[in-house]
PDB file of N, CA, C and O in Angstrom:
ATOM      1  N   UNK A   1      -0.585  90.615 -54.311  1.00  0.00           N
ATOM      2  CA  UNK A   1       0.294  90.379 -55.444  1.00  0.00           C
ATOM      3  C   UNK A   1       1.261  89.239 -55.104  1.00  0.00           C
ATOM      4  O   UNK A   1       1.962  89.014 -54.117  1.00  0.00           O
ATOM      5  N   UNK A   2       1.054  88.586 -56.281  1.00  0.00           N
ATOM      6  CA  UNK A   2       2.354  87.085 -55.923  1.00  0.00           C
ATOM      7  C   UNK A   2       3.645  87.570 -56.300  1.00  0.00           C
ATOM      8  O   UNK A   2       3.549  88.213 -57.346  1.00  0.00           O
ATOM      9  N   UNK A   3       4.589  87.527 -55.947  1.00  0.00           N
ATOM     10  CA  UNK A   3       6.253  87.152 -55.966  1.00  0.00           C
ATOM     11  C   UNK A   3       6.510  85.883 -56.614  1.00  0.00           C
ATOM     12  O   UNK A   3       6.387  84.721 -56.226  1.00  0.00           O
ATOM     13  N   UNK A   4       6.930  86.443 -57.790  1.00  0.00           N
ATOM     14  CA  UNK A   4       7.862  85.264 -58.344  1.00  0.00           C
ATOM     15  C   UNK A   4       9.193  84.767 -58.143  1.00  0.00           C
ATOM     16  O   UNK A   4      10.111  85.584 -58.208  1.00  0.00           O
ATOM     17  N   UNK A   5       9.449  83.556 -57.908  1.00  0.00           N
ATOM     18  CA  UNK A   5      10.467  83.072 -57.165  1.00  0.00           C
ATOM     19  C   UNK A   5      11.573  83.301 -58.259  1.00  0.00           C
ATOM     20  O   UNK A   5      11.118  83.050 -59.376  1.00  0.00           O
ATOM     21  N   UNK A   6      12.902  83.705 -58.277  1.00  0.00           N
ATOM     22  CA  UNK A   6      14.357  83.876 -59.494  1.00  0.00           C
ATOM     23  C   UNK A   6      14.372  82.137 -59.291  1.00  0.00           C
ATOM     24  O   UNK A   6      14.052  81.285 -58.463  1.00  0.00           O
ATOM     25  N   UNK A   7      14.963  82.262 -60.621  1.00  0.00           N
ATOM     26  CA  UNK A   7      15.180  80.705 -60.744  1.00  0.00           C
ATOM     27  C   UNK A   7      16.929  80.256 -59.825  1.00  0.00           C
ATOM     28  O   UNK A   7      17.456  79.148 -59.920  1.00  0.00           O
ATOM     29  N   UNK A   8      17.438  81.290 -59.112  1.00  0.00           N
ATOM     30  CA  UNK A   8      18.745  81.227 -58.274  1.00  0.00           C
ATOM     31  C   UNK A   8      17.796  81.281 -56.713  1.00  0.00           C
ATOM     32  O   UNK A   8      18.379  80.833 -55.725  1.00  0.00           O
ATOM     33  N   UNK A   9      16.431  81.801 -56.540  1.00  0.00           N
ATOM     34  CA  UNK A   9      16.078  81.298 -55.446  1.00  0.00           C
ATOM     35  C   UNK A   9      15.520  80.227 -54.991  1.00  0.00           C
ATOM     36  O   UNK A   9      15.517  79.648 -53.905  1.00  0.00           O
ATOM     37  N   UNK A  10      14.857  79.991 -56.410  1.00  0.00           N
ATOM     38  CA  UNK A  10      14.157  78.507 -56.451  1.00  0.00           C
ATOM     39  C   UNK A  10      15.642  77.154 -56.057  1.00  0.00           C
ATOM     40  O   UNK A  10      15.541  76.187 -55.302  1.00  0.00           O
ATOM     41  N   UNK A  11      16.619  77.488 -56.701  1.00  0.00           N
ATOM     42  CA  UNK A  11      17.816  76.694 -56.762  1.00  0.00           C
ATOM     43  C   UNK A  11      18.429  76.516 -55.278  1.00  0.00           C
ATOM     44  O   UNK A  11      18.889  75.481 -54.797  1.00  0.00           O
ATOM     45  N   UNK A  12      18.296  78.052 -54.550  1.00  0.00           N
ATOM     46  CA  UNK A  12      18.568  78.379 -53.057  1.00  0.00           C
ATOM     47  C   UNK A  12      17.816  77.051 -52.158  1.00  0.00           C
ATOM     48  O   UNK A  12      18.454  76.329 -51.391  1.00  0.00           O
ATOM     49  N   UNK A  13      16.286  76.906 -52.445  1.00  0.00           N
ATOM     50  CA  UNK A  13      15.119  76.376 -51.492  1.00  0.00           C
ATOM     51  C   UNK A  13      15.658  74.837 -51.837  1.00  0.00           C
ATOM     52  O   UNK A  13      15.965  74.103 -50.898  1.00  0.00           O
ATOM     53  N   UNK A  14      15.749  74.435 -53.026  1.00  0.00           N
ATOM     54  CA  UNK A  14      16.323  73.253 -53.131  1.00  0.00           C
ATOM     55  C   UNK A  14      17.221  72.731 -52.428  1.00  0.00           C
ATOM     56  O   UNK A  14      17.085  71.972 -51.469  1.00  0.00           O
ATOM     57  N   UNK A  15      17.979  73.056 -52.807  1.00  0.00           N
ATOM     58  CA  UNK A  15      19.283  72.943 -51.734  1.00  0.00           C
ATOM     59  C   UNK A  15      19.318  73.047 -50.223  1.00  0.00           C
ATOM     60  O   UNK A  15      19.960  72.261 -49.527  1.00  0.00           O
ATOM     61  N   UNK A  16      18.495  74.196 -49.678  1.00  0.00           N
ATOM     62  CA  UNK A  16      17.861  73.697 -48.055  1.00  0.00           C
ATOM     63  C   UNK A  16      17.480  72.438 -48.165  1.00  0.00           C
ATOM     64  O   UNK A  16      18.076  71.441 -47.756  1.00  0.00           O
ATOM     65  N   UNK A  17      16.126  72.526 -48.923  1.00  0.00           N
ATOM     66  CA  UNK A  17      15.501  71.237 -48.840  1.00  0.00           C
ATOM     67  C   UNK A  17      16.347  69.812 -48.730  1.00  0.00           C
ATOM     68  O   UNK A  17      16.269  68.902 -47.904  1.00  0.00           O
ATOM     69  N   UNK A  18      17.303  70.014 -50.058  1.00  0.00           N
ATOM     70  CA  UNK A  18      17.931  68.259 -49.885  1.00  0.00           C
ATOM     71  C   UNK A  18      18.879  68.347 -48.992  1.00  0.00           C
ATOM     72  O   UNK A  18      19.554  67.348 -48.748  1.00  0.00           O
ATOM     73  N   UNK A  19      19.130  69.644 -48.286  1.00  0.00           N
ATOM     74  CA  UNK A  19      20.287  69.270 -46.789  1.00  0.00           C
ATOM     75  C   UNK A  19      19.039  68.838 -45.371  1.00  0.00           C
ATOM     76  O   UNK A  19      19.303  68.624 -44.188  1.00  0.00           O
ATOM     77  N   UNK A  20      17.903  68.832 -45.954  1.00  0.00           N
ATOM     78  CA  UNK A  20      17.358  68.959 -44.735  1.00  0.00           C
ATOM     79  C   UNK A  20      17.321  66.978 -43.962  1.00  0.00           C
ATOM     80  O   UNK A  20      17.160  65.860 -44.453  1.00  0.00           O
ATOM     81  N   UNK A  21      17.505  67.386 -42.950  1.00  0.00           N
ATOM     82  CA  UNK A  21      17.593  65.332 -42.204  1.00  0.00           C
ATOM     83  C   UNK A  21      16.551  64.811 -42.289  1.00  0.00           C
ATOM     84  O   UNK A  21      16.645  63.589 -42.399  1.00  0.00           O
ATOM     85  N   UNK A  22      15.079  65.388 -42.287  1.00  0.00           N
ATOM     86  CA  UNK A  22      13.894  64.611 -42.078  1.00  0.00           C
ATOM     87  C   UNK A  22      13.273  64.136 -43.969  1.00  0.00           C
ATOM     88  O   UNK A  22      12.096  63.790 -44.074  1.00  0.00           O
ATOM     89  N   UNK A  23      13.779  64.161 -44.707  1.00  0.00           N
ATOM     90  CA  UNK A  23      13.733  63.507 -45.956  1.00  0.00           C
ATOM     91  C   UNK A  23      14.262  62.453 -46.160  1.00  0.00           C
ATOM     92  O   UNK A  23      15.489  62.360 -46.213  1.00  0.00           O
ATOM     93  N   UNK A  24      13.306  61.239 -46.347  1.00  0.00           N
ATOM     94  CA  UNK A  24      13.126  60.256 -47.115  1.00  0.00           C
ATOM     95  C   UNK A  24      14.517  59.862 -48.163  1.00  0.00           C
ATOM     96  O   UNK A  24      15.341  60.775 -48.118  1.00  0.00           O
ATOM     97  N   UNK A  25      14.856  58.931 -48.905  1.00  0.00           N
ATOM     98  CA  UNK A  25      15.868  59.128 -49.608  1.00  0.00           C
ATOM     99  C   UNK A  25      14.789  59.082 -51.216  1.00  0.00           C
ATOM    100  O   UNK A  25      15.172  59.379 -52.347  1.00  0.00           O
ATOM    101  N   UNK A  26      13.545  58.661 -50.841  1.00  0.00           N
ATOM    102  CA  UNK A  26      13.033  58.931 -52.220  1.00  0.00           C
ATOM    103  C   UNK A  26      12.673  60.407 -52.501  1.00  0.00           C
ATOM    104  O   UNK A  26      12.810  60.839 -53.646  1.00  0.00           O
ATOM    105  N   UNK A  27      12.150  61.320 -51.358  1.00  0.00           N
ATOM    106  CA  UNK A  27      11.954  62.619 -51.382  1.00  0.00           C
ATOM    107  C   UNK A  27      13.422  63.204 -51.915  1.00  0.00           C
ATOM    108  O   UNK A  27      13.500  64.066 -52.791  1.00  0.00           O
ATOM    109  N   UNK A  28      14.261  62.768 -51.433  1.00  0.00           N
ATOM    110  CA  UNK A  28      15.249  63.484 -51.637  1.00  0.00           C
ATOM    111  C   UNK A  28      16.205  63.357 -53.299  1.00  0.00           C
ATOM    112  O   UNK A  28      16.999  64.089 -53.890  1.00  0.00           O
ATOM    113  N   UNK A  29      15.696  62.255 -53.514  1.00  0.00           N
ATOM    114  CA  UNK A  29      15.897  61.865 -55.254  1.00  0.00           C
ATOM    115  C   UNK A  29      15.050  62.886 -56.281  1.00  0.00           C
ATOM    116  O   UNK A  29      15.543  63.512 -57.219  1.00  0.00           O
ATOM    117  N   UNK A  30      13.724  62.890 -55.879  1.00  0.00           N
ATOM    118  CA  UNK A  30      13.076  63.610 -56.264  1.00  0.00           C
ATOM    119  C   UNK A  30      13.839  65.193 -56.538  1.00  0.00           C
ATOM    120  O   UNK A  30      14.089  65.666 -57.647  1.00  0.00           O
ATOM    121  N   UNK A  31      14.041  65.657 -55.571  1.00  0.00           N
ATOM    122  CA  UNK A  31      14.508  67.139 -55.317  1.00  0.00           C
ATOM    123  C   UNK A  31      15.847  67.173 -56.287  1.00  0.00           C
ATOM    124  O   UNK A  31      15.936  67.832 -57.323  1.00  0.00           O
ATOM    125  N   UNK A  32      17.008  66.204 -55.650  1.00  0.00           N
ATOM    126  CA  UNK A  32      17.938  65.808 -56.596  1.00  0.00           C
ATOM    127  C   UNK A  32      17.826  65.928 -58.196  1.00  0.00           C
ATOM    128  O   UNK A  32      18.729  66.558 -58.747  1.00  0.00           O
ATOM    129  N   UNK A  33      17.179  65.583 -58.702  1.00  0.00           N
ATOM    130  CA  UNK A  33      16.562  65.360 -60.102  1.00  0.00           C
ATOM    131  C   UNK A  33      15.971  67.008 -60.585  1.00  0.00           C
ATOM    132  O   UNK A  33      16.306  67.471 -61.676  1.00  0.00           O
ATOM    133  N   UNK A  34      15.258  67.622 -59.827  1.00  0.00           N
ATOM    134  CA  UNK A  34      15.097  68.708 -59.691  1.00  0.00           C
ATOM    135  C   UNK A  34      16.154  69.618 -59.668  1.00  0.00           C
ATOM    136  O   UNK A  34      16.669  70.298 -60.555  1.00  0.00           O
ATOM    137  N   UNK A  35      16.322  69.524 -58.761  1.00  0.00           N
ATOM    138  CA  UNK A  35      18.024  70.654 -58.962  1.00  0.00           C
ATOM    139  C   UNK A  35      18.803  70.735 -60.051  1.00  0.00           C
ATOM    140  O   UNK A  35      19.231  71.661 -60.739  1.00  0.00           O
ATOM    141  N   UNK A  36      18.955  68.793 -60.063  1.00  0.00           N
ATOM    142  CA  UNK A  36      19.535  69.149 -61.515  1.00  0.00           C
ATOM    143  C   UNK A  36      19.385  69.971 -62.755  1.00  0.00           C
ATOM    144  O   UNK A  36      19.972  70.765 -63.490  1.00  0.00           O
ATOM    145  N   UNK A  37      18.106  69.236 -62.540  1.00  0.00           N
ATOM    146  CA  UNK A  37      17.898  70.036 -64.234  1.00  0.00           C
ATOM    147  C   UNK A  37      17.424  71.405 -64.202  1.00  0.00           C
ATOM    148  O   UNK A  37      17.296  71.914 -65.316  1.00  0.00           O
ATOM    149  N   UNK A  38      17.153  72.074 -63.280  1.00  0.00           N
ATOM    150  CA  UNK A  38      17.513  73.432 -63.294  1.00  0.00           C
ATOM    151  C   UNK A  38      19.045  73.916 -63.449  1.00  0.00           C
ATOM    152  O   UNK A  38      19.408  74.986 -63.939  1.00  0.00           O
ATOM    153  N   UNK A  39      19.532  73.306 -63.136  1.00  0.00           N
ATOM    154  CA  UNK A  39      20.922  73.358 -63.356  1.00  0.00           C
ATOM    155  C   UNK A  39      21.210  73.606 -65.243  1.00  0.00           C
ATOM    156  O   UNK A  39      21.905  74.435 -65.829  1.00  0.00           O
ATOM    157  N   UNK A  40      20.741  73.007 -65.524  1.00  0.00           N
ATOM    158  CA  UNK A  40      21.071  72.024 -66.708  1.00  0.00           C
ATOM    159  C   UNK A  40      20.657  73.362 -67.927  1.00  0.00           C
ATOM    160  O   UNK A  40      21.109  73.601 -69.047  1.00  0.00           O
ATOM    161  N   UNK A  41      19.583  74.046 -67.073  1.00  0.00           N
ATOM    162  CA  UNK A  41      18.798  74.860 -67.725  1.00  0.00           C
ATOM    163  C   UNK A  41      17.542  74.734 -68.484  1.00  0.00           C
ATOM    164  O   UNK A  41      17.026  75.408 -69.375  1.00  0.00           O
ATOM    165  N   UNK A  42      17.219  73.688 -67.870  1.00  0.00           N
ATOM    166  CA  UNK A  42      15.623  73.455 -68.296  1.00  0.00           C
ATOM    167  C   UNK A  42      14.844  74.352 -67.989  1.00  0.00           C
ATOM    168  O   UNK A  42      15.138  75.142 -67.092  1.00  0.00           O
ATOM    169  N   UNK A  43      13.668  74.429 -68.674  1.00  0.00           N
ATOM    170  CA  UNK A  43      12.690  75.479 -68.349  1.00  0.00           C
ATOM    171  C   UNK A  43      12.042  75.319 -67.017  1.00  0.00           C
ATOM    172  O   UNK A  43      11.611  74.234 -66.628  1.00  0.00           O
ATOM    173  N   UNK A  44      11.988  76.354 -66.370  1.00  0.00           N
ATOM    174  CA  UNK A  44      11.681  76.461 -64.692  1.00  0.00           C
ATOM    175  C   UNK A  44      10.229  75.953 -64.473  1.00  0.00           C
ATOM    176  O   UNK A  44       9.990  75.519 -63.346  1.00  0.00           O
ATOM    177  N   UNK A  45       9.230  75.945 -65.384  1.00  0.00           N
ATOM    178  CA  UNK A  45       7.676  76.312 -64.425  1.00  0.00           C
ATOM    179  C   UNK A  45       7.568  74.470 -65.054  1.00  0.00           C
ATOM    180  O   UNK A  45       6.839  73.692 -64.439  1.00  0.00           O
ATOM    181  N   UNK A  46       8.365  73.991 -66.282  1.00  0.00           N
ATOM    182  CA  UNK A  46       8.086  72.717 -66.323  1.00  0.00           C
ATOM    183  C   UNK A  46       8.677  71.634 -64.835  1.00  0.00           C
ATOM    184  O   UNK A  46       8.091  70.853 -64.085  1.00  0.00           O
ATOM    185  N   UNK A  47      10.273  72.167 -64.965  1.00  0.00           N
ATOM    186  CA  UNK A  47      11.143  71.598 -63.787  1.00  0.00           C
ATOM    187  C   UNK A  47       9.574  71.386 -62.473  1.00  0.00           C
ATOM    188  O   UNK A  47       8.843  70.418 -62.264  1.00  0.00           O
ATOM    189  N   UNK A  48       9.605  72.709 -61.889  1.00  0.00           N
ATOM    190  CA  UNK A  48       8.254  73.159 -61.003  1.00  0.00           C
ATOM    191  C   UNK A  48       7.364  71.767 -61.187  1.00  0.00           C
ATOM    192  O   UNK A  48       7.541  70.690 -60.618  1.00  0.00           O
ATOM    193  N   UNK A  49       6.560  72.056 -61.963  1.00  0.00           N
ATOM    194  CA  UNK A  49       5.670  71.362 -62.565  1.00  0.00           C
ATOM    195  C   UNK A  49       5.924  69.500 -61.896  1.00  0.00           C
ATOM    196  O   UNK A  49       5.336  68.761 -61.105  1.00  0.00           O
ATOM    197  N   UNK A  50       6.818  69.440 -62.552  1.00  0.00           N
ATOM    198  CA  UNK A  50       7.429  67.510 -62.645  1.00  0.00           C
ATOM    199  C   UNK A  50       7.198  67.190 -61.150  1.00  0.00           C
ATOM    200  O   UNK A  50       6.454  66.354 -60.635  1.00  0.00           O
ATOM    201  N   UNK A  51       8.270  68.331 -60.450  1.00  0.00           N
ATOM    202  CA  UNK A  51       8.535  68.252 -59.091  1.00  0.00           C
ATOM    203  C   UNK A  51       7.222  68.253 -58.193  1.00  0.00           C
ATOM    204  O   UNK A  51       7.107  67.464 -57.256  1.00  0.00           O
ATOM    205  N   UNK A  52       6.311  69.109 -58.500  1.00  0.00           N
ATOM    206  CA  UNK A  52       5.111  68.727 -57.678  1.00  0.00           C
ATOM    207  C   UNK A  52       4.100  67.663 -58.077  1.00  0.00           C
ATOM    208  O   UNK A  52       3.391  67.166 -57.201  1.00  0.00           O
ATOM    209  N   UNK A  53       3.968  67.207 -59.597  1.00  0.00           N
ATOM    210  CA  UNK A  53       3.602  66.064 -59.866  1.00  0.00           C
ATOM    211  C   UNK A  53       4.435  64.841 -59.209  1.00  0.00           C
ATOM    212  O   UNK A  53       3.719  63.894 -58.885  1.00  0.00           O
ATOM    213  N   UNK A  54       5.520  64.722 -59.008  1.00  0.00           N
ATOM    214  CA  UNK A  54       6.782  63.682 -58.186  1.00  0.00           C
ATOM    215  C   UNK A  54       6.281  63.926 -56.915  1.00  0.00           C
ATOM    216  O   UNK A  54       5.903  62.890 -56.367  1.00  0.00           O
ATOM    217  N   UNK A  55       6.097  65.297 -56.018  1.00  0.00           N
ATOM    218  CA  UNK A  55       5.934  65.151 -54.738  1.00  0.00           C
ATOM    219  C   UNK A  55       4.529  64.643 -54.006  1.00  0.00           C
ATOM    220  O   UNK A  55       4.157  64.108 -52.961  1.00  0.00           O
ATOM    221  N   UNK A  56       4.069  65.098 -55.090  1.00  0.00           N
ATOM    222  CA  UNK A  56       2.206  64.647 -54.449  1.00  0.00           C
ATOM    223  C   UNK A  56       1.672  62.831 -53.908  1.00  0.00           C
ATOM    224  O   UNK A  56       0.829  62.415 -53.114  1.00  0.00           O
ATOM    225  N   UNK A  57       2.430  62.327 -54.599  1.00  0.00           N
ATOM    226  CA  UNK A  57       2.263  60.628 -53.852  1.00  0.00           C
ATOM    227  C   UNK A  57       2.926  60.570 -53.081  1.00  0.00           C
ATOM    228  O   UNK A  57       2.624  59.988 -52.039  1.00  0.00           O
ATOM    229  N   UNK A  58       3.845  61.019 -53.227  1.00  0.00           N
ATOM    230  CA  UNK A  58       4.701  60.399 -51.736  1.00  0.00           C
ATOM    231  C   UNK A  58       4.110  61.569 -50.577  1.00  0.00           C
ATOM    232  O   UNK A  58       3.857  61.088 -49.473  1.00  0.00           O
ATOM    233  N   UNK A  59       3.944  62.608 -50.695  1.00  0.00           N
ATOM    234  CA  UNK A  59       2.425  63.425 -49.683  1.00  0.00           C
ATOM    235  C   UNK A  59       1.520  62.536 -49.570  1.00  0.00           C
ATOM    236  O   UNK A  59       1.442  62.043 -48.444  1.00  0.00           O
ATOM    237  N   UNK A  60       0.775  62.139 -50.375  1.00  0.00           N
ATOM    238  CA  UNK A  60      -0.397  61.427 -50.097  1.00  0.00           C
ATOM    239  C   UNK A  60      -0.101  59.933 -49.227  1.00  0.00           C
ATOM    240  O   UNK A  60      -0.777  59.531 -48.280  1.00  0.00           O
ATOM    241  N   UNK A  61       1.083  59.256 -49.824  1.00  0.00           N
ATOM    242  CA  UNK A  61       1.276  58.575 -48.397  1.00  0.00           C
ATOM    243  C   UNK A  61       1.651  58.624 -46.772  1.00  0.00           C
ATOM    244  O   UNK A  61       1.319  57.764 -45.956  1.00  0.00           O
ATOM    245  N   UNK A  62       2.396  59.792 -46.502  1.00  0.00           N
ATOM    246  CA  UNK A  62       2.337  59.940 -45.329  1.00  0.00           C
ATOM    247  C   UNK A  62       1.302  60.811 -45.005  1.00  0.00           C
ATOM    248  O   UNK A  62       1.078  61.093 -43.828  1.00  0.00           O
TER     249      UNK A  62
END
């Protein structure tokens, strides 16, 4: 069974993430932009969504 992430934990992982040192400043725009608009109250699985469409090239380059 999968666990769905609260949209205050999803908000939690973010926030590790953009404190973390080994990010890029474009990775970290990315995430930025993300946070936000969860913030903002956008719908979560779209936010999700953007964010792994945004993360997948810059994966595929390194």
């Amino acid at each position: 069974m999968v666990k769905k992430a609260s949209e205050a934990e999803i908000l939690e992982e973010l926030y590790d993430l953009i404190l973390s040192k080994t990010l890029n400043s474009k990775e970290r725009e990315v995430l930025v932009k993300s946070k936000n608009n969860l913030e903002k109250g956008n719908y979560t699985p779209k936010v999700i969504n953007d964010l792994q469409h945004s993360l997948a090239p810059l994966a595929r380059k390194q």
